[in-house]
C-alpha positions in Angstrom: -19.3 1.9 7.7 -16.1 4.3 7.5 -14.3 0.6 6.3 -16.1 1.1 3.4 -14.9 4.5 2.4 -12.5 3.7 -0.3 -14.2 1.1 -1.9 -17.2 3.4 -1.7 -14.9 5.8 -3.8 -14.0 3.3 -6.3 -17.6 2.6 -7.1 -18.6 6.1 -6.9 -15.8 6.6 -10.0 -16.7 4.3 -12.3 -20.8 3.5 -12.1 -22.1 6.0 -13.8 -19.3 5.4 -16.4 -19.8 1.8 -16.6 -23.7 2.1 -17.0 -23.6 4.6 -19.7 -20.8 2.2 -21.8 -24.4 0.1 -22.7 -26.2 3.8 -24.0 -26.7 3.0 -28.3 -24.6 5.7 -29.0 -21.8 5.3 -26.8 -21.2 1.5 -27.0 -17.9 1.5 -24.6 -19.0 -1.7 -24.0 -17.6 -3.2 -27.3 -14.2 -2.7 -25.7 -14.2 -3.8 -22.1 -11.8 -6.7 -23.4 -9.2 -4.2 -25.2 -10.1 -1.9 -21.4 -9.1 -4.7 -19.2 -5.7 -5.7 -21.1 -4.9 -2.0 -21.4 -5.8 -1.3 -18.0 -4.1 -4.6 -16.6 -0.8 -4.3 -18.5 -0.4 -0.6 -16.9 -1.6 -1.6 -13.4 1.5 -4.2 -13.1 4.1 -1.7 -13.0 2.3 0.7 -11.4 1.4 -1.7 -8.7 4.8 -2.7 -8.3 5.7 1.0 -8.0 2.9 1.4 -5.3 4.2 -1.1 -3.3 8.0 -0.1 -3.5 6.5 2.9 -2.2 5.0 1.9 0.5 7.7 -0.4 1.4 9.9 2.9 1.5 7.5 4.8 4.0 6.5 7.3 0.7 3.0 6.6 1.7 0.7 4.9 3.9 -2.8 3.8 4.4 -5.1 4.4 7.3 -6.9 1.1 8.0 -9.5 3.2 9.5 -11.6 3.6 5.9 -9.9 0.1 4.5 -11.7 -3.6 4.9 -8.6 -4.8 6.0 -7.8 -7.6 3.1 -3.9 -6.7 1.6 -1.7 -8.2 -1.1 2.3 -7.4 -1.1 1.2 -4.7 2.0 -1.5 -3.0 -1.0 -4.9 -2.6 0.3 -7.9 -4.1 -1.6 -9.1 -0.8 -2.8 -5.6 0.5 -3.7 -5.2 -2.4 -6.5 -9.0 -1.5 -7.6 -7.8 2.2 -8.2 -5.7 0.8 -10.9 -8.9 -0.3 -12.9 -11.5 2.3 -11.6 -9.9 5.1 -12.4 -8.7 4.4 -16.2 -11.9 3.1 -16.7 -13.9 6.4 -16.1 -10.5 8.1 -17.7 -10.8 5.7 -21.2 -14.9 6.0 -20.9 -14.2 10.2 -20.5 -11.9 10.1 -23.1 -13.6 7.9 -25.9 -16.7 9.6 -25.6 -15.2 13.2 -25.9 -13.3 12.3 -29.2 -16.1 10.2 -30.5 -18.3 13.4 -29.9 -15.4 16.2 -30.4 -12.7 17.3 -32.5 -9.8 17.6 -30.2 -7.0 17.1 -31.8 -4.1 19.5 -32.3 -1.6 20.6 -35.0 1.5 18.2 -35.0 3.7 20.7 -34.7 1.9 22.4 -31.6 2.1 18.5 -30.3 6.1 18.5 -30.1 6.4 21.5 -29.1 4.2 20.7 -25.8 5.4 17.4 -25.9 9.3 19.1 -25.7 8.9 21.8 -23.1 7.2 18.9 -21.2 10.1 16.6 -21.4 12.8 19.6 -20.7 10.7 20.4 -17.3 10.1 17.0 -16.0 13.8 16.4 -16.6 14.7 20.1 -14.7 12.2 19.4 -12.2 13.5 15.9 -11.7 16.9 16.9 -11.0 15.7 19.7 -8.2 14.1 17.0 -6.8 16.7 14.4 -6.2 16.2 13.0 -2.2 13.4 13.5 -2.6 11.8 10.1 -4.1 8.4 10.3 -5.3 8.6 13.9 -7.6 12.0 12.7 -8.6 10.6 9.4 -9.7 7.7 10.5 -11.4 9.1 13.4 -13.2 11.6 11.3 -14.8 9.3 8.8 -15.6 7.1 11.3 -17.1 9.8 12.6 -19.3 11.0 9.4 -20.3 6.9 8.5 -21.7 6.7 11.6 -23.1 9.6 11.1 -25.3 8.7 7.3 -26.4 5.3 8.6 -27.3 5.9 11.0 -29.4 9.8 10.4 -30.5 9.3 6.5 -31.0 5.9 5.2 -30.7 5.4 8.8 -32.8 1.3 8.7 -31.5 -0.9 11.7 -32.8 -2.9 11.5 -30.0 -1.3 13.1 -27.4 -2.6 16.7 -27.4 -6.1 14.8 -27.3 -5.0 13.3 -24.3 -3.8 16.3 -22.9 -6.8 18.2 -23.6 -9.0 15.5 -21.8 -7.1 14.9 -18.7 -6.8 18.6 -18.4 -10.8 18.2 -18.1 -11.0 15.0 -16.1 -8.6 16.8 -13.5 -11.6 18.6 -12.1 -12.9 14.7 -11.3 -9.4 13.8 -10.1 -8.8 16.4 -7.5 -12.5 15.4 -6.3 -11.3 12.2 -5.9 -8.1 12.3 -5.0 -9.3 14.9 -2.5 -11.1 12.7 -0.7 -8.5 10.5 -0.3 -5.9 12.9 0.8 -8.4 14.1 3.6 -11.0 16.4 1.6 -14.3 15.8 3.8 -12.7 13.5 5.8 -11.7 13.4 9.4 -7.9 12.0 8.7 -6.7 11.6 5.0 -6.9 7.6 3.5 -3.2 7.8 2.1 -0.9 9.4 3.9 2.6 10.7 2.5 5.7 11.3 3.8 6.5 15.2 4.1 10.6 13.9 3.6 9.7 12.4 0.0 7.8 14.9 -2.0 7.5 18.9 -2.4 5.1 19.5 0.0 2.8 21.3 -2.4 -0.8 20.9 -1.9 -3.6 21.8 -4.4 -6.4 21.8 -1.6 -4.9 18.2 -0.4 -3.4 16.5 -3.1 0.4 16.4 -3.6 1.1 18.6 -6.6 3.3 15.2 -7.9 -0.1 13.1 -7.9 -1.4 15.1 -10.8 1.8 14.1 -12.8 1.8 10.8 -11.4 -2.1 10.5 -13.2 -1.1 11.8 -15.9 1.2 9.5 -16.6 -0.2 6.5 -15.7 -3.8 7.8 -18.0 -1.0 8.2 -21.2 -0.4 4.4 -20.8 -3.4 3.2 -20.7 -4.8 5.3 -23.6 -1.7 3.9 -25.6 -2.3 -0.1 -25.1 -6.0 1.5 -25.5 -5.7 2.4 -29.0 -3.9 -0.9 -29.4 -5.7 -3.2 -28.6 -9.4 -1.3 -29.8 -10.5 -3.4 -31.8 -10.4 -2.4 -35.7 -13.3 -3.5 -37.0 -15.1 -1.3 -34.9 -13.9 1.9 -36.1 -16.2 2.4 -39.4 -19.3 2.3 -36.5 -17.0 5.2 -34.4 -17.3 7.2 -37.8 -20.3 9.2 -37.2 -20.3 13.0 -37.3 -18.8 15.0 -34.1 -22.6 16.1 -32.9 -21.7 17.0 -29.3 -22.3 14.4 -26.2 -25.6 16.0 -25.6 -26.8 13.9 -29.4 -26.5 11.1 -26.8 -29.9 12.6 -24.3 -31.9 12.8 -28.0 -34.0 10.6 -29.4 -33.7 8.6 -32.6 -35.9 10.1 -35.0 -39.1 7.4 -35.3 -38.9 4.6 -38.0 -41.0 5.6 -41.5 -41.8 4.2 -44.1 
């Protein structure tokens, strides 16, 4: 059963998510088509990243909680992570700003948007030789700033305020897979290519690393959503818990 582990995680992440996308007043389901191009379009490079990395020795996978199938040395599960966990991310964050006002000021927005930038580029350069925080800094930086400075989106402190509230989910998840509960860790990471700070288990890079990888899928998101679906998205902010009541009964 421990081969299962990390698919069991996968599953775990995204059922509850994917059953309430069918609930009336949710209706996720309407975009699983703009989901999967989103989601796909990000996993390429990401993928391609993942396996540089593990070409390099940055990380590795303990076939003990794998079912042993691999493409380009990526386990199974790994390339599943790439569509679980933006799914329960776009699910998380559609339903929070269909029920919520979370948007902030634009000038509060490029203000966080700059101090962002200026650390991930500082931090970036303290980490040179060090491959994974001085990749993903950088790359950070460089979103950040084509977000906001080209692609000029005015959803980014949205996005920010909801991964700050789905990082209680990711350090669950990503707990488990860096050993959380677990008798040996499912990735492994090189002490040589990263800071070697923990937040329980979890590399302190990984939660960069997400949140990067979450701003990219929320962009070819709001893309690709389909338009003619937005008047329906209109209704008034009344909380998620609107969606546990029931319809008022049909009158005449």
């Amino acid at each position: 059963m421990q081969a299962y582990t990390y698919l069991l995680i996968n599953f775990l992440t995204i059922i509850i998510c994917f059953v309430f996308s069918f609930h009336q007043k949710i209706r996720f389901d309407r975009y699983f088509g703009a989901f999967i191009k989103a989601a796909v379009l990000v996993a390429i490079p990401f993928i391609a990243w993942d396996v540089w990395f593990t070409q390099q020795g940055v990380w590795w996978f303990n076939d003990r909680y794998l079912l042993g199938l691999r493409l380009f040395g990526l386990p199974l599960e790994e390339m599943l992570f790439f569509i679980c966990i933006p799914f329960s991310c776009l699910f998380t964050y559609y339903c929070l700003t269909k029920f919520y006002n979370l948007a902030w000021a634009a000038t509060t927005e490029k203000i966080f948007a700059l101090t962002a930038i200026v650390l991930c580029v500082i931090m970036g350069g303290l980490s040179l030789g060090m491959i994974y925080p001085t990749v993903t800094f950088f790359m950070t930086a460089g979103s950040l700033f084509y977000f906001v400075f080209i692609a000029k989106v005015r959803w980014l402190g949205t996005a920010t305020s909801v991964y700050g509230i789905l990082l209680i989910g990711f350090f669950l998840v990503n707990g488990v897979l860096t050993g959380t509960g677990l008798e040996e860790a499912v990735v492994n990471y090189n002490p040589d290519a990263f800071w070697n700070i923990r937040i329980l288990t979890v590399p302190f890079e990984d939660a960069i690393y997400g949140y990067s990888m979450i701003l990219w899928n929320i962009y070819f998101f709001s893309l690709f959503k389909p338009q003619e679906n937005e008047a329906t998205d209109e209704m008034p902010k009344q909380g998620i818990s609107s969606i546990f009541k029931a319809d008022k009964p049909f009158s005449r």
